[in-house]
C-alpha positions as CSV (number, residue, x, y, z in Angstrom):
1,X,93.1,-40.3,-66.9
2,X,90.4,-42.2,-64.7
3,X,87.5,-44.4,-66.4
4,X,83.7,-43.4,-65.0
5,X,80.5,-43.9,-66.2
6,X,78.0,-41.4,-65.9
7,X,74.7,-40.4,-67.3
8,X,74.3,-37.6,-70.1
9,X,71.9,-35.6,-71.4
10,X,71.9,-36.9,-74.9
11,X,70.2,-33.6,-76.3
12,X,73.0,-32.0,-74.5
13,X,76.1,-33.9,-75.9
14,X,74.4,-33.6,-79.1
15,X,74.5,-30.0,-79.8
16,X,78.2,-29.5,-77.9
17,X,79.1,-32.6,-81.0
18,X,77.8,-30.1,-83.4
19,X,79.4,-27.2,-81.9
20,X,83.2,-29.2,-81.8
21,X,82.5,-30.0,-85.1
22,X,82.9,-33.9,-84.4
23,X,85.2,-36.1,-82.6
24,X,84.5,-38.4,-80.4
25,X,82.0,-38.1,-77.1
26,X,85.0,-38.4,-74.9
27,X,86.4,-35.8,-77.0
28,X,83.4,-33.6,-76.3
29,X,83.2,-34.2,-72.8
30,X,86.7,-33.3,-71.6
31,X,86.8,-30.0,-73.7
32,X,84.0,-28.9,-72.0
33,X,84.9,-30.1,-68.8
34,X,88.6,-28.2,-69.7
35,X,86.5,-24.8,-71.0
36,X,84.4,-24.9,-67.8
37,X,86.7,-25.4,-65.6
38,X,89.1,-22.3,-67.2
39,X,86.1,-20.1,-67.6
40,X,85.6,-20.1,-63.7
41,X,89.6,-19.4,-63.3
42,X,89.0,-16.4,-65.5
43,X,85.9,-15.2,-63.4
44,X,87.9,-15.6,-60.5
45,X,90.3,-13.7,-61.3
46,X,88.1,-10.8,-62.7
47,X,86.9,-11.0,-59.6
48,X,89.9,-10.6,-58.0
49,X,91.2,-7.9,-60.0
50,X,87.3,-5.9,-59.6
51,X,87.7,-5.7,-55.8
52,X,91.8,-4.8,-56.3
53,X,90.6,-1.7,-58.0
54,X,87.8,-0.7,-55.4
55,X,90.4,-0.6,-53.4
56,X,92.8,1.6,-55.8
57,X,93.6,5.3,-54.8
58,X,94.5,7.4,-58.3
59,X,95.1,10.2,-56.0
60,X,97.4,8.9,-53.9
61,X,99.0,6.7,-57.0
62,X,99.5,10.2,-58.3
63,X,101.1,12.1,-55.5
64,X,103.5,9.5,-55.4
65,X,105.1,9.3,-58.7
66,X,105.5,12.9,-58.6
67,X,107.3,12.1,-55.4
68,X,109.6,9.5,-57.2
69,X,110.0,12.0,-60.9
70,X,111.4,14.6,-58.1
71,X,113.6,11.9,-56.5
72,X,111.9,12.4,-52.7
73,X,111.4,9.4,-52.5
């Protein structure tokens, strides 16, 4: 874990307190850090997933697990 000093909005760090229900400002700090930092992952990956199924052909998806139930495949 590194040591830095930085400014915060005080207003700010006083509601996310409120919101953790205590702890310490360090406490505070690193949770949201950790909750920021895992709700862009999850966007990502929504992301990821939204332009996979542009992509995805039910037709076709279809047609070929008929293929594979009759064995032609």
């Amino acid at each position: 874990m590194s040591v830095t000093t930085i400014d915060l909005d005080d207003d700010a760090l006083e509601k996310a307190m409120r919101v953790a229900g205590g702890g310490t400002k360090k406490d505070v700090v690193n949770a949201a850090l950790r909750e920021y930092a895992e709700r862009h992952e999850r966007a990502a990956l929504v992301a990821r997933h939204f332009r996979a199924a542009q992509e995805w052909d039910y037709e076709g998806w279809q047609r070929r697990r008929a293929e594979e139930k009759r064995g032609d495949v």
